[in-house]
N, C-alpha and C positions, 0 to 999 in steps of 0.2 A: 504494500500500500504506500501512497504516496500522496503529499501534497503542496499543489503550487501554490505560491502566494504573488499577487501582484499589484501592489502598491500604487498608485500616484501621488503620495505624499509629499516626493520630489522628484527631479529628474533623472536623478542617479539611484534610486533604489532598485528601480525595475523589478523583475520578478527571478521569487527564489523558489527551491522547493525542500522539500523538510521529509524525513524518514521519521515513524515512530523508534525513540530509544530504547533499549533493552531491559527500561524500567515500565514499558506502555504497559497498560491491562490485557492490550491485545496480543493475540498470539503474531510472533514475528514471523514474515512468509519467508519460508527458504530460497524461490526464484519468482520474482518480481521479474518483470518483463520490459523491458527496451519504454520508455517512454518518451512520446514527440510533442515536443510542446509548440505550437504557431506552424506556420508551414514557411518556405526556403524560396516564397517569390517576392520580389522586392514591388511589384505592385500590389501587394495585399496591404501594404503597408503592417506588415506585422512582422518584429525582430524574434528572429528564430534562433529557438533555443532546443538544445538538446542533452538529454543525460547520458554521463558515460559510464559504465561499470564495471570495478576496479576489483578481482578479485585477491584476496588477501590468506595465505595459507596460515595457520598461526598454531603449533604444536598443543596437541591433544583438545582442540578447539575447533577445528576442521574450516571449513569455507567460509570465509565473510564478504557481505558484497558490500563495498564501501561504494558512495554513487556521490559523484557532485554534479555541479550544473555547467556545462561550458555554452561560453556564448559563441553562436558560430558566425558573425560579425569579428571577432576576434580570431576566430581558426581559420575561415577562409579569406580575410581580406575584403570583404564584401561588405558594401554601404549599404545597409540593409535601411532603412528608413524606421525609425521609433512609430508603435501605434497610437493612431488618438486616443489620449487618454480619455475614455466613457465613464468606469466606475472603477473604484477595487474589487477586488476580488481574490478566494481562495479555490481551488480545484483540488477535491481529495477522490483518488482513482482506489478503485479494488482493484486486487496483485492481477488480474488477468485483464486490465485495459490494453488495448492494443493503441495509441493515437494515431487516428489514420491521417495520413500523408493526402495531399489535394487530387495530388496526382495517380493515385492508387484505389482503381476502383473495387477491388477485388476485397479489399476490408471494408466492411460492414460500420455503419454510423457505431461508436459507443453509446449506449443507451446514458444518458446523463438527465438527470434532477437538476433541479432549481430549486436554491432554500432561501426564503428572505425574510428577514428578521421585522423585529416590531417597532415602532415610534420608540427612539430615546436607544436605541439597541446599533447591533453591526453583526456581519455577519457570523463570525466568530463566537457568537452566539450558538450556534448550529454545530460548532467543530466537537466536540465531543459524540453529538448523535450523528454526525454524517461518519465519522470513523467507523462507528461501530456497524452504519449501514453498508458501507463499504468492505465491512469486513466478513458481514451474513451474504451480500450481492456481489461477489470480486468482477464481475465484468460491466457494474455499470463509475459511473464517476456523477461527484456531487460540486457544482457550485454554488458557493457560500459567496453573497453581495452584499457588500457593502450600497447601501442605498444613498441616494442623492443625499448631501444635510450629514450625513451619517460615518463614524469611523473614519477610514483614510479616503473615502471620496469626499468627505468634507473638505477639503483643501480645491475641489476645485469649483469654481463659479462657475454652477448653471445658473443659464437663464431661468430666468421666474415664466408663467408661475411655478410654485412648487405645490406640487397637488398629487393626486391618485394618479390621475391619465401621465403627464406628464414622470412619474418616477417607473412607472410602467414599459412607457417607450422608450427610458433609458435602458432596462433589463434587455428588451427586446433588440437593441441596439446591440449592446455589449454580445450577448449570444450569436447574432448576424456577423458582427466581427470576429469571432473565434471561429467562427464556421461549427456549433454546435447546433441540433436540434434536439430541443428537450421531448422527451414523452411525458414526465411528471413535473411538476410545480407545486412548491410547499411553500404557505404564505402565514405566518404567524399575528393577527391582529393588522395593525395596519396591512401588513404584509400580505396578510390575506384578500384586501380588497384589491391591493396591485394584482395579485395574482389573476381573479379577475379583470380587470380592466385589460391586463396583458391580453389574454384571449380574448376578451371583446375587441381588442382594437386589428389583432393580424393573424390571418391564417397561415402566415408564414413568417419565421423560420418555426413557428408553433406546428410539427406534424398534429397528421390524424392517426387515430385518437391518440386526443394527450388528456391524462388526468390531472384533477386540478385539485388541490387539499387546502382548504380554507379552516385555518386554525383560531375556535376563537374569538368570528368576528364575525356577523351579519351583512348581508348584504347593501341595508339600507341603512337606517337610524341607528346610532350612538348610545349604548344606553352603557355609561362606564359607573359601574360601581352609585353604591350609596353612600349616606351618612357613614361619616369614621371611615372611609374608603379612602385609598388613596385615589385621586383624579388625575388622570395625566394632562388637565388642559391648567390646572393647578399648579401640579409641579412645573412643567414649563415654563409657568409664568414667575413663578418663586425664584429658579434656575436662572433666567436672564434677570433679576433683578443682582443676582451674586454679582463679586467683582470678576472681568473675564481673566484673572490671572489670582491666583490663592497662593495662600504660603506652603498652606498644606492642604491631605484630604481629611485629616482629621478635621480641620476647620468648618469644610463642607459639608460633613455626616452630622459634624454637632447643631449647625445650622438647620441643616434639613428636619433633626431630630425635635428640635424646641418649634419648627412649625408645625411640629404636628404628623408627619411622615413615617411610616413603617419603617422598622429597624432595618427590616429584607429591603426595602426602597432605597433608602440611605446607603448601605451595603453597596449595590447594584448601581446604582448611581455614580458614586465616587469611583470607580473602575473605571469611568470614561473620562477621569482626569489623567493626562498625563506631562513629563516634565519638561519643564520649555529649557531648561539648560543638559548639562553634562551634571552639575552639582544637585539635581534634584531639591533644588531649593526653592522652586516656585512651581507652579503647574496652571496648568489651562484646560479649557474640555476638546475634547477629540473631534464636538458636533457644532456645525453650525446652527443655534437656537435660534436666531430670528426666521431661517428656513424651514428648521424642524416645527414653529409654530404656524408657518401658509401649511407645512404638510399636516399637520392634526388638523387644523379647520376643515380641510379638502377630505381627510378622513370624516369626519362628521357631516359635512355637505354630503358627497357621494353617493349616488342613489343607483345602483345596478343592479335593482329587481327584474327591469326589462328585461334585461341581458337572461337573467337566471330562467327567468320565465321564457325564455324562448332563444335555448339553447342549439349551436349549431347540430347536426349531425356530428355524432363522432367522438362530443366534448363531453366526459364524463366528470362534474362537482362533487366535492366529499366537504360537507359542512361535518366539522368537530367541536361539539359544546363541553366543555369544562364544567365540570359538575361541580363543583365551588368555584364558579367565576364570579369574579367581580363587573366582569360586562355583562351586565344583565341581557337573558333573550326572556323577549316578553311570548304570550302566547301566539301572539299574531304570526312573529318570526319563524315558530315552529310550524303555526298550520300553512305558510304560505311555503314552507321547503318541501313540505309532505305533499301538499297539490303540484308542487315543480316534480317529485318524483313522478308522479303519475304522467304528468305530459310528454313530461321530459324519455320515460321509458313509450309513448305511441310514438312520437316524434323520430326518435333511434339517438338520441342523445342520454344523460345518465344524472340523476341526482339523487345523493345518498345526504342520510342525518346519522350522525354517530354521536356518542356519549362518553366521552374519559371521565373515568369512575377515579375519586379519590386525589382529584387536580383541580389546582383554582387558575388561573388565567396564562401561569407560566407553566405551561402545559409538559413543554422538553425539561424541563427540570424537578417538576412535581410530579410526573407521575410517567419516566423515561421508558419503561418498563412497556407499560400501556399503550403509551402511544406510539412506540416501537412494532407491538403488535397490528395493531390499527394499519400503519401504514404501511407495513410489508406485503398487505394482499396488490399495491400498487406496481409493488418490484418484482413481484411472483409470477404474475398474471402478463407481465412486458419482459421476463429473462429472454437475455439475450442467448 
């Protein structure tokens, strides 16, 4: 297993890739397979990168395969042109990805996911459950995005607005330029209404059938939490009154904690500080808040019951409620997905209601187990 990372934080990070270490949970694969990352035309505009693998004899320890990243801009001499930076992004492959080459038609598409995190979140969010899917599925691969506002695509200025549609056709974008075609899509809260919008807006590079996993989040109306609840259009707005540079994160959690905020909140929050020097003597947040607060309004404006209620051919919905969610689904919610199943199956499109038992909103972390379950009939039903 493997995974890539690729940055636009600056212009010299570019993209790396990471092995789990001998301390992973997961079991280490004894032969991991040639991996190709971009392709080797200089009109793609994408710098091609490739792994090379170094085998290592080492007494009564037997084979180790040591892999780094070489940039082949550097090995052949060739002015390969840097890609537009779209989003960040991480890529975690099961040991049996093959990366097909442009020019090679005889390799099969890898079957690859899309995982997008939630308002105030990044991708990375996802890296602990895409390993382990990676590690039950070895021939499909998972990209983890950093969204618009969010993590290391925060650094770059997009245009406004910033909304559902628009952080949708970034995804859309980003995938076109790797030359991936997803079958699945997993959208966690905000992330879930992208995921929609995504398929509402292109039948392409979206193949048929692609499933869609909406974690969390309704199609239409907002209903976040009650009284004593944490409110995300709250916290945002507490967040950008902070100073945009702190001494510490302690500073920020004691803050958060005296307005009022859940200790988990506070916690989870302060992670998205990090240090604007080498001395770690000051810090900053990773998100741009005045973006991230067009995108929660957009989250709450957003109304794509249309869309649900009249599904293309092909496009199979998996709405996932949290059985201690803080986003409240009212009844209306429930009986308008149970009549989109019905239509949705004359139609030859698919909509499904599911229930994680024993999880409140933060679903991949309260209840990993389950919703593991849940979504494996997605990678089962599309093995490659």
């Amino acid at each position: 297993m493997s995974t890539v990372s690729c940055s636009t934080a600056s212009s010299s990070r570019g993209c790396s890739t990471t092995f789990p270490s001998k301390t992973s949970p997961l079991p280490a694969f004894s032969s991991p397979n040639f991996i190709r990352i971009g392709t080797n035309s200089q009109s793609d505009r994408l710098g091609s990168h490739c792994l090379s693998l170094v085998h290592e004899n080492r007494k009564g320890r037997g084979t180790t395969l040591l892999m780094s990243i070489v940039d082949e801009r550097q090995s052949t001499g060739q002015n390969v042109a840097d890609p537009p930076r779209i989003l960040a992004y991480d890529l975690v492959q099961g040991a049996l990805v093959k990366w097909r080459w442009k020019e090679d038609k005889s390799v099969p598409d890898t079957p690859t996911a899309v995982l997008l995190h939630g308002i105030l979140g990044s991708g990375k969010n996802w890296g602990t459950f895409a390993r382990r899917l990676a590690h039950e599925f070895p021939t499909w691969q998972f990209l983890l995005v950093d969204l618009r506002c969010h993590g290391d695509s925060a650094s770059l200025k997009k245009r406004g607005p910033h909304s559902v549609a628009s952080t949708a056709s970034d995804v859309l974008k980003l995938v076109g330029q790797l030359r991936l075609t997803p079958r699945v899509l997993v959208g966690h809260s905000f992330g879930g209404k992208v995921v929609l919008s995504m398929v509402e807006q292109a039948a392409k590079p979206l193949p048929r059938p692609v499933r869609a996993w909406v974690l969390d989040a309704t199609p239409g109306k907002v209903r976040a939490g009650g009284d004593g609840d944490d409110h995300p259009r709250e916290l945002i707005s507490f967040l950008r009154q902070l100073p945009k540079v702190v001494s510490s994160k302690r500073e920020v959690y004691n803050a958060l904690i005296k307005e009022g905020f859940s200790n988990d909140v506070a916690q989870w929050v302060v992670t998205n500080l990090r240090p604007t020097g080498a001395s770690s003597s000051s810090f900053s947040w990773a998100f741009d808040l005045d973006g991230i607060a067009e995108l929660y309004q957009s989250y709450e404006d957003t109304n794509l019951w249309s869309f649900v209620e009249n599904l293309p051919r092909g496009v199979h919905v998996n709405f996932l409620k949290a059985e201690r969610s803080l986003h409240r689904w009212a009844l209306e919610d429930l009986q308008r997905i149970h009549a989109a199943e019905e239509l949705a199956s004359e139609e030859g499109g698919g909509v499904e209601m599911h229930v994680l038992e024993d999880a409140g909103h933060w679903v991949h972390t309260d209840n990993p187990d389950g919703l593991f379950r849940i979504l494996s009939s997605s990678f089962q039903v599309l093995r490659a």
